[in-house]
C-alpha positions as CSV (number, residue, x, y, z in Angstrom):
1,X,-3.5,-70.3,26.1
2,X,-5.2,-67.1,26.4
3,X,-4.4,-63.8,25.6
4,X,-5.8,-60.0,25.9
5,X,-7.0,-57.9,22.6
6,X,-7.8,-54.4,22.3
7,X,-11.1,-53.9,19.9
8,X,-12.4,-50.3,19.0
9,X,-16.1,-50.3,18.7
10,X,-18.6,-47.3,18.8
11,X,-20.7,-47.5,22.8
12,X,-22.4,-45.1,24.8
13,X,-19.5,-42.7,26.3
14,X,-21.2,-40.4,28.1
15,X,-24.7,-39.4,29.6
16,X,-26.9,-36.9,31.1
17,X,-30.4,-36.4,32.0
18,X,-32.5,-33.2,32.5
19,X,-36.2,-32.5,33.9
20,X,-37.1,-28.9,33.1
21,X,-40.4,-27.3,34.6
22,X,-41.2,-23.6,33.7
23,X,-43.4,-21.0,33.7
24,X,-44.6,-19.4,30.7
25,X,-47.2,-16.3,30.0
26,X,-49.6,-15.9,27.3
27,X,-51.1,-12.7,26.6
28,X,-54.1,-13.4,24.9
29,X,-55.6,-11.0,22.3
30,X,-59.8,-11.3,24.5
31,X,-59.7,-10.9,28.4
32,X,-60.0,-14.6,29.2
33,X,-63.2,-15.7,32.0
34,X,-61.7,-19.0,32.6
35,X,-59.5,-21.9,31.2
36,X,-61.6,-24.8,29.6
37,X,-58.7,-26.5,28.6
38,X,-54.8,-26.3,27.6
39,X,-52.5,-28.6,25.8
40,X,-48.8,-28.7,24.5
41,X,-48.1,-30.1,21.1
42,X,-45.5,-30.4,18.0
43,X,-42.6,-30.6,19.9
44,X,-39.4,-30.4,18.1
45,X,-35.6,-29.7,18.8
46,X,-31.8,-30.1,17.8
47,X,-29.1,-30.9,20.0
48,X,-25.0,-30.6,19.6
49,X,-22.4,-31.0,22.0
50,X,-20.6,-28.4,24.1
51,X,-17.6,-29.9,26.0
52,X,-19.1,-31.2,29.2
53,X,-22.7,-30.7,28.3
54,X,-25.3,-31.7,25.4
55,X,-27.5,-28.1,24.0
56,X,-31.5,-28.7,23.3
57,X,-32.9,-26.3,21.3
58,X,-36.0,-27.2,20.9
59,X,-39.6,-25.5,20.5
60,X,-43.4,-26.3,21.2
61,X,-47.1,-24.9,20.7
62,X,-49.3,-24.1,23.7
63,X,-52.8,-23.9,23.1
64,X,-55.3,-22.5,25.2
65,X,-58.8,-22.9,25.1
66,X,-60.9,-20.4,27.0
67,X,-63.6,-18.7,27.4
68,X,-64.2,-14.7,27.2
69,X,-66.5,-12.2,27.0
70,X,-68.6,-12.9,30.6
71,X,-68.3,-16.5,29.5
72,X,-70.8,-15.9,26.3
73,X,-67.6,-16.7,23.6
74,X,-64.6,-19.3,23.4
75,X,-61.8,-19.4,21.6
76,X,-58.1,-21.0,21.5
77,X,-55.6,-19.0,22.0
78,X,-51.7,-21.1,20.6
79,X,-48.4,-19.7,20.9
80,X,-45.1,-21.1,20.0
81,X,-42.4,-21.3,22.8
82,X,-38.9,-21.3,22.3
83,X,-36.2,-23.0,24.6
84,X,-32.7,-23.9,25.5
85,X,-31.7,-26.7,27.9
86,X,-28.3,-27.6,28.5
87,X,-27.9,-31.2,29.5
88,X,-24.6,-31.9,32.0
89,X,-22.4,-35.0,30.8
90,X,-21.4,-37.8,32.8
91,X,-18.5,-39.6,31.4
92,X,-17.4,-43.1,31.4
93,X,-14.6,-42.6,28.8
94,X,-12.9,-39.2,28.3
95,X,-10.9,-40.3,25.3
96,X,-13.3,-41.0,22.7
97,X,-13.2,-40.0,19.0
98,X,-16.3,-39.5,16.3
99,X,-18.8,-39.0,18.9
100,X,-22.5,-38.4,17.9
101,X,-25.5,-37.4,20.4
102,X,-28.3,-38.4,20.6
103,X,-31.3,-36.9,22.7
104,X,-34.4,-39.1,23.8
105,X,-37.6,-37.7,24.9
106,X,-38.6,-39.1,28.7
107,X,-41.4,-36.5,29.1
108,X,-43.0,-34.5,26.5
109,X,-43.9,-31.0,27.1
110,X,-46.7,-31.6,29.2
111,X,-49.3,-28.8,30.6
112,X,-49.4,-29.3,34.5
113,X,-51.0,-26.1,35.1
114,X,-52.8,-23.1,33.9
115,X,-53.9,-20.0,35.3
116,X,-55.4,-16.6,34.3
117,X,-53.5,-13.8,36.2
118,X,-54.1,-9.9,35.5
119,X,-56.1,-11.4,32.2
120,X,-53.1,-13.3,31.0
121,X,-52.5,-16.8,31.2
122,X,-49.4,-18.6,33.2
123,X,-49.0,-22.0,31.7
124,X,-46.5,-24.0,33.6
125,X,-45.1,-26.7,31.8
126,X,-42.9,-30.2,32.0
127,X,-40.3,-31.9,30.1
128,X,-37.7,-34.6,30.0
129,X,-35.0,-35.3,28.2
130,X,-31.9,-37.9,28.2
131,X,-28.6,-37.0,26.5
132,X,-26.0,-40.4,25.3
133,X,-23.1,-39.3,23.5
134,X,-21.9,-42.5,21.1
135,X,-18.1,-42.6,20.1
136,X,-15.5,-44.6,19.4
137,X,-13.8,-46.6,22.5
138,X,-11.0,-49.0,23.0
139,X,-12.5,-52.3,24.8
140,X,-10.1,-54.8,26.2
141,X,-11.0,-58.8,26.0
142,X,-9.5,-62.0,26.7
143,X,-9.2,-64.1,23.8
144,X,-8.5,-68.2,23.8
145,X,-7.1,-70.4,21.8
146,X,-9.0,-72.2,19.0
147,X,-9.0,-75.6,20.9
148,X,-10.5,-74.0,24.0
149,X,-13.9,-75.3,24.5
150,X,-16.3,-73.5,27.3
151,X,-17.5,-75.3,30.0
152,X,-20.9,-76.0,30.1
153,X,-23.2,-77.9,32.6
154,X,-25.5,-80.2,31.5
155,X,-27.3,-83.5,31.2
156,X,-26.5,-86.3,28.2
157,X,-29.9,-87.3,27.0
158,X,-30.1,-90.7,25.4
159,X,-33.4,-91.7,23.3
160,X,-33.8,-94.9,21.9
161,X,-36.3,-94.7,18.0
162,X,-37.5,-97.1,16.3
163,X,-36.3,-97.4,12.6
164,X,-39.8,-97.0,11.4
165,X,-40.4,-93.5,12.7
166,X,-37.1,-92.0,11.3
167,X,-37.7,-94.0,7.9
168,X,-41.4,-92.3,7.9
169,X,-40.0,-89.2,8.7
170,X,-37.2,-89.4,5.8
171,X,-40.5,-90.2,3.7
172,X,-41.9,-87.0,4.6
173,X,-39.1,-85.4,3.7
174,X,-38.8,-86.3,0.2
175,X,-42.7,-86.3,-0.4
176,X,-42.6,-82.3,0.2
177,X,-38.6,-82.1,-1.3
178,X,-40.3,-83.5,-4.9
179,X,-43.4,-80.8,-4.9
């Protein structure tokens, strides 16, 4: 006989998934020559809900090395950048309880270019992130009976010993049992 049961468990009620590029300008405190290098680093951020959408605020350092001066001086040039990114839901099931999120980084800031314009810099930089909101949901299964066995396919091996090899083998056993 089988039957259906209802089982509340915690899964993965809702998603979303955001790719952000922007634009961001740097006013340096030397009139730059050119860009020798740039790089984003020590991302961090904080997320909570908001009805149909997940809210990153998150923040990351840009540094700038460059040179200055009729290119006779370097230096690098960091600021921190602030930002807000509001991730839309998708939802599987509407009528969850307890729900936690949980954002995942697909794409760190990343620097994918960097100018000098008017003797400022315009750093244009990537992210990624993926939103999962995790609550409580009802799932629906079908249940059998204890006798119920599942069907499996396969082969019934047969293998013939000799009573030497499993007596040698009980040997072993107790040799290593006793130490």
């Amino acid at each position: 006989m089988k039957y259906l049961r209802h089982i509340v468990t915690k899964a993965v009620v809702a998603k979303g998934k955001k790719r952000t590029e922007s634009c961001e300008t740097l006013r340096p405190p030397n009139t730059p020559s050119s860009i020798l290098g740039c790089w984003v680093i020590n991302h961090t951020y904080q997320s909570k809900k908001h009805g149909k959408f997940v809210e990153v605020t998150g923040k990351f350092d840009i540094n700038v090395w460059y040179a200055h001066h009729d290119h006779s001086k370097t230096s690098v040039f960091t600021e921190t950048v602030n930002y807000k990114d509001r991730i839309k839901l998708s939802f599987r099931d509407k009528d969850s309880t307890g729900e936690e999120v949980h954002v995942r980084v697909i794409q760190q800031p990343n620097c994918t270019e960097a100018i000098i314009v008017n003797g400022q810099f315009q750093v244009t930089v990537e992210r990624e992130l993926l939103a999962e909101v995790v609550g409580e949901t009802t799932v629906c299964i079908q249940v059998y009976d204890e006798d119920f066995e599942e069907e499996w396919s396969y082969e019934d091996e047969s293998s013939s010993s000799s009573s030497s090899s499993s007596s040698s083998s009980s040997e072993d056993f107790h040799d290593s049992s006793s130490l």
